[in-house]
Residue frames as qw, qx, qy, qz and C-alpha x, y, z in Angstrom:
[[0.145, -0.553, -0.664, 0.482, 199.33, 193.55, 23.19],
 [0.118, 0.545, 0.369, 0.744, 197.18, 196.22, 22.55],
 [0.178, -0.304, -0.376, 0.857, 197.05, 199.66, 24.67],
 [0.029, 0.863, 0.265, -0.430, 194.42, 202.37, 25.90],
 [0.167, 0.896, -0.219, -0.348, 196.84, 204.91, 24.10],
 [0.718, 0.063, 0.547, 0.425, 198.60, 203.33, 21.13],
 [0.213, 0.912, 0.049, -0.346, 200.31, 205.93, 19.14],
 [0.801, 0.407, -0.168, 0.406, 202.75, 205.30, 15.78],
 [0.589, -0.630, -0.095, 0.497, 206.18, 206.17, 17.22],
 [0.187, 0.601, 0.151, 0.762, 206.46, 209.23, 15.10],
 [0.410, -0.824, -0.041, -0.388, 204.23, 211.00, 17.70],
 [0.828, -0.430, -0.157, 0.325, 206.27, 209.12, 20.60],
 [0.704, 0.236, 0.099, 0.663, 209.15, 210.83, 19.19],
 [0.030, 0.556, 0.139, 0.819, 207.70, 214.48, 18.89],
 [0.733, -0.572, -0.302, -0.213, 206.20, 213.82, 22.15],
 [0.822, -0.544, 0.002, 0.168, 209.09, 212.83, 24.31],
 [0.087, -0.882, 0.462, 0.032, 212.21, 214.16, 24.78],
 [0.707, 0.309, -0.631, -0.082, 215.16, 211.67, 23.43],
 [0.209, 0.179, -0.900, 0.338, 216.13, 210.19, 26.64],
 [0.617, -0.033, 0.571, -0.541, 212.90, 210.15, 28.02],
 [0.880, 0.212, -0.100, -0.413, 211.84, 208.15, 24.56],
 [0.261, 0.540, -0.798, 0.063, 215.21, 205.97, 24.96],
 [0.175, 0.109, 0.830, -0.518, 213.64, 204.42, 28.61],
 [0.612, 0.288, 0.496, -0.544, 209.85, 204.63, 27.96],
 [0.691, 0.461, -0.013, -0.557, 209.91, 203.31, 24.45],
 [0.559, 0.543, -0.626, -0.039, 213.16, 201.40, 24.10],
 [0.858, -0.440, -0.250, 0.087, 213.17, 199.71, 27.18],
 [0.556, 0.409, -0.509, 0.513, 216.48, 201.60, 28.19],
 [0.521, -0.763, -0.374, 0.078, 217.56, 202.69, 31.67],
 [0.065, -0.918, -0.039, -0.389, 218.34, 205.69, 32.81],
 [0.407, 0.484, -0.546, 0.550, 221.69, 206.27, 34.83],
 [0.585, -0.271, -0.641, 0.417, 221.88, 205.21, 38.57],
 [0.423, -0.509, -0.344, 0.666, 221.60, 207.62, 41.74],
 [0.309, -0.114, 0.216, 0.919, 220.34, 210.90, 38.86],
 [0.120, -0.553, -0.735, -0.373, 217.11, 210.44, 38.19],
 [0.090, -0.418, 0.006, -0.904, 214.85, 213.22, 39.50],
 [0.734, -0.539, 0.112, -0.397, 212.37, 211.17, 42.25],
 [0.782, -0.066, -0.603, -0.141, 215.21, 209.30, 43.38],
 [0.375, -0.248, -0.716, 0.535, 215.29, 210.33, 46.68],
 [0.098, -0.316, 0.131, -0.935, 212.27, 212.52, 46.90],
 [0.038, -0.252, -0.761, 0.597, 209.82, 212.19, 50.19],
 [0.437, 0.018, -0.011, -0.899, 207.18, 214.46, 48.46],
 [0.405, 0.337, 0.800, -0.288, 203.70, 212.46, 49.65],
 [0.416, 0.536, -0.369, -0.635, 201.71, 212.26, 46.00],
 [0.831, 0.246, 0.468, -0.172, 201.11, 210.05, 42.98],
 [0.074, -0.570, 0.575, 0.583, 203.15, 208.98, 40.45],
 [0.750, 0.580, 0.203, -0.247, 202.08, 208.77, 36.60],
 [0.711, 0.397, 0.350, 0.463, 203.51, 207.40, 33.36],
 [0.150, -0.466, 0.315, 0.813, 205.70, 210.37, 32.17],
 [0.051, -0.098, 0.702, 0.704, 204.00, 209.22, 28.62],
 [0.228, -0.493, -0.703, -0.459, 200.31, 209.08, 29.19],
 [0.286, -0.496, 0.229, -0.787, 199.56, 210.10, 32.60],
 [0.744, -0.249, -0.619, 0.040, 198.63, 206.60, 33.99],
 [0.444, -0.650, 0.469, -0.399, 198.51, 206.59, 37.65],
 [0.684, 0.326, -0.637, 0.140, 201.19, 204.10, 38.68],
 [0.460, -0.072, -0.611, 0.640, 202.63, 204.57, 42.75],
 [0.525, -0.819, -0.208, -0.101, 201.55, 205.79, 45.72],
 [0.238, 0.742, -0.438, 0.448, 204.25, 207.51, 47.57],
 [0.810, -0.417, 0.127, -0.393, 203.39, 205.44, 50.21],
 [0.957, 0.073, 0.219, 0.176, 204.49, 202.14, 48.72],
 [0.466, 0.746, -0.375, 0.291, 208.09, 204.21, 48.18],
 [0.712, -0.667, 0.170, 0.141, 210.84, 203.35, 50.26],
 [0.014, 0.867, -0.478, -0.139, 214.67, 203.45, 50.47],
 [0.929, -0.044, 0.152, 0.334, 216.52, 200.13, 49.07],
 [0.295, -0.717, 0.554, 0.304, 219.55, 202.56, 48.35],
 [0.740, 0.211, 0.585, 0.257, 219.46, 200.68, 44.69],
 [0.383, -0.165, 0.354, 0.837, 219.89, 204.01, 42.89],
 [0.115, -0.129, -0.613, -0.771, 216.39, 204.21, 41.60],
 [0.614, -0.268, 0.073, -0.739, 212.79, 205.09, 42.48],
 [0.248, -0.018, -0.968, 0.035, 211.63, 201.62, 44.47],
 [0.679, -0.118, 0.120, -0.714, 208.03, 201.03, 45.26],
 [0.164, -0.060, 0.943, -0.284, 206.80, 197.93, 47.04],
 [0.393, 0.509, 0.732, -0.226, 203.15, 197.86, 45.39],
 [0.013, -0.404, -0.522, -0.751, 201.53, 199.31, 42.29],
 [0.279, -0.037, 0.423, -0.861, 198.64, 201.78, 42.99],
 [0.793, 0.164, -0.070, -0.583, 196.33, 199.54, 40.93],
 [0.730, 0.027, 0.677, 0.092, 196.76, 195.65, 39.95],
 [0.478, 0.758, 0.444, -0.006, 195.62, 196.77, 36.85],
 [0.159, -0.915, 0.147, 0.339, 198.11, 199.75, 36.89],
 [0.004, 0.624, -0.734, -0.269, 201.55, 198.04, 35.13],
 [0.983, 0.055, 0.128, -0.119, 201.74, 194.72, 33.56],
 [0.516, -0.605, 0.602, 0.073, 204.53, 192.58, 33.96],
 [0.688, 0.691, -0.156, -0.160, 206.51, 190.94, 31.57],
 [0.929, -0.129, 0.132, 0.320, 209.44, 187.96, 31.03],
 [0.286, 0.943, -0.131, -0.105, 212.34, 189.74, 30.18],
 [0.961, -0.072, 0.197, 0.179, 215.49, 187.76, 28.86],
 [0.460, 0.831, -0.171, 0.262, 217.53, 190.65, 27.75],
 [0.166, -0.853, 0.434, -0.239, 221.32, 191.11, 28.85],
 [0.456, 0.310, -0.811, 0.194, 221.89, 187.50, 29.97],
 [0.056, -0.017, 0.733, -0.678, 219.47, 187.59, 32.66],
 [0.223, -0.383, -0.878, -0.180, 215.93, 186.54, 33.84],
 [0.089, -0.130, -0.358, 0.920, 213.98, 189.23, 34.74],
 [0.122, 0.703, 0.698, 0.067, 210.49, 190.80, 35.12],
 [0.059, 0.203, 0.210, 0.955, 209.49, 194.08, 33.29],
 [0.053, 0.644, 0.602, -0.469, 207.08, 196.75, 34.34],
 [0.137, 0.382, 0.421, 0.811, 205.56, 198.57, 31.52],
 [0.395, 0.141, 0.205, -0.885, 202.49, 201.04, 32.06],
 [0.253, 0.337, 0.887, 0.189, 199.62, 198.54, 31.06],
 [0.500, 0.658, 0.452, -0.336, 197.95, 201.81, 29.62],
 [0.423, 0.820, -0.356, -0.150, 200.41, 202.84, 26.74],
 [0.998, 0.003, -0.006, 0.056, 202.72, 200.16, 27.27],
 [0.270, 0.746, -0.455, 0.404, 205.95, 202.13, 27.87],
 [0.848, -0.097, -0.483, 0.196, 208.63, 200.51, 29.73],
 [0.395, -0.872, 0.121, -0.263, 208.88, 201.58, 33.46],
 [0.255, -0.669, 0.616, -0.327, 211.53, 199.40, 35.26],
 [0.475, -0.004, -0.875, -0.090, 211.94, 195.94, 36.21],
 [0.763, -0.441, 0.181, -0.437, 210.20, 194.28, 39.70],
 [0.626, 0.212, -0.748, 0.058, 212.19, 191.66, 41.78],
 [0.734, -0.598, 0.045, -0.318, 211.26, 189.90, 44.85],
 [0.939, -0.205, -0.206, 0.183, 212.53, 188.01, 47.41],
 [0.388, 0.650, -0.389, 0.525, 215.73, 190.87, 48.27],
 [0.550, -0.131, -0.482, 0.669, 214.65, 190.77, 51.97],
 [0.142, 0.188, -0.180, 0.955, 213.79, 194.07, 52.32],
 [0.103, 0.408, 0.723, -0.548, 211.07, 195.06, 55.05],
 [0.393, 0.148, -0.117, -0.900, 208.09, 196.06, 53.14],
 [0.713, 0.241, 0.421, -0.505, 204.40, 194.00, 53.14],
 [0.779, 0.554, -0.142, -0.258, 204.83, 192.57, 49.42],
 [0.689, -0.488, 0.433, 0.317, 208.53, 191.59, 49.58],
 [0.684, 0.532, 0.437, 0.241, 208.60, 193.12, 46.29],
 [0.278, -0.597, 0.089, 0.748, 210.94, 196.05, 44.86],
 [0.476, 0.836, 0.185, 0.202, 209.59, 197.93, 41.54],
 [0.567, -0.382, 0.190, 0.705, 212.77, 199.34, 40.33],
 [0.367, 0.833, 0.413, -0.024, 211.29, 202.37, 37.98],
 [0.375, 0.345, 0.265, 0.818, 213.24, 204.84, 36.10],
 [0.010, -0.474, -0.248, 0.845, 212.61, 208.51, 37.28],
 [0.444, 0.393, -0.133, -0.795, 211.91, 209.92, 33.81],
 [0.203, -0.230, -0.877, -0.370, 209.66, 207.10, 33.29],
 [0.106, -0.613, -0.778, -0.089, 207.72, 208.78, 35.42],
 [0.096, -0.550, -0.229, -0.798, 205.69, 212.25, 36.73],
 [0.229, -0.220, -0.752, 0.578, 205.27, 213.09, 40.53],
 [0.229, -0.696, -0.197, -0.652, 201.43, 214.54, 41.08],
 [0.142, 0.133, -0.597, 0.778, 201.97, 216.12, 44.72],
 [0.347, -0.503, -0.786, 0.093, 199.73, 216.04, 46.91],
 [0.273, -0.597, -0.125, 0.744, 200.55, 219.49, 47.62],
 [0.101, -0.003, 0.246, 0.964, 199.58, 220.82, 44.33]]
């Protein structure tokens, strides 16, 4: 696939702090319940940590008490693209940034939980960049 921002990962590298390039470039994730938005309430937008994509609406946050940021909608369609993901032993769907193509979290549906989509973006904090609404 080919991205808006497509940069050799040299730059990624010089660019991103190692653990942020571990998660946004390796596809890792980022310890449970430590991450920096995962329980913040601030009302805002959240961007790609690696381009600046807008990604969430604080809105479409909520609490699933899964350890990680959880959003029930992209802010665009367009915003993330989704992706089979067969790593670990499991069947799963990835959420990159569909403008740089760094890897945000997975998405899984069907948990139940009360929210309009019945969907739960599970995102890595430092996959991503809270703009407040307050600044």
């Amino acid at each position: 696939m080919t991205y808006e921002i497509d940069k050799p990962d040299e730059q990624w590298r010089a660019e991103l702090t190692p653990a942020e390039y571990h998660v946004l470039r390796q596809g890792g994730t980022e310890p449970a319940f430590v991450g920096e938005y995962t329980d913040t309430k601030a009302a805002g937008v959240y961007s790609c940590r690696a381009c600046g994509a807008e990604l969430f609406r604080s809105t479409t946050k909520f609490e699933s008490h899964c350890g990680w940021p959880s959003f029930y909608d992209p802010k665009d369609t367009d915003a993330v693209e989704l992706l089979e993901d067969r790593g670990h032993g499991m069947v799963r769907t990835e959420v990159r940034c569909a403008r740089c193509g760094s890897h945000l979290g997975h998405v899984f549906e069907g948990e139940g939980y009360p929210t309009p989509t019945d969907q739960r973006y599970c995102i890595n904090s430092i996959s991503l960049r809270l703009l407040s609404d307050e600044s």
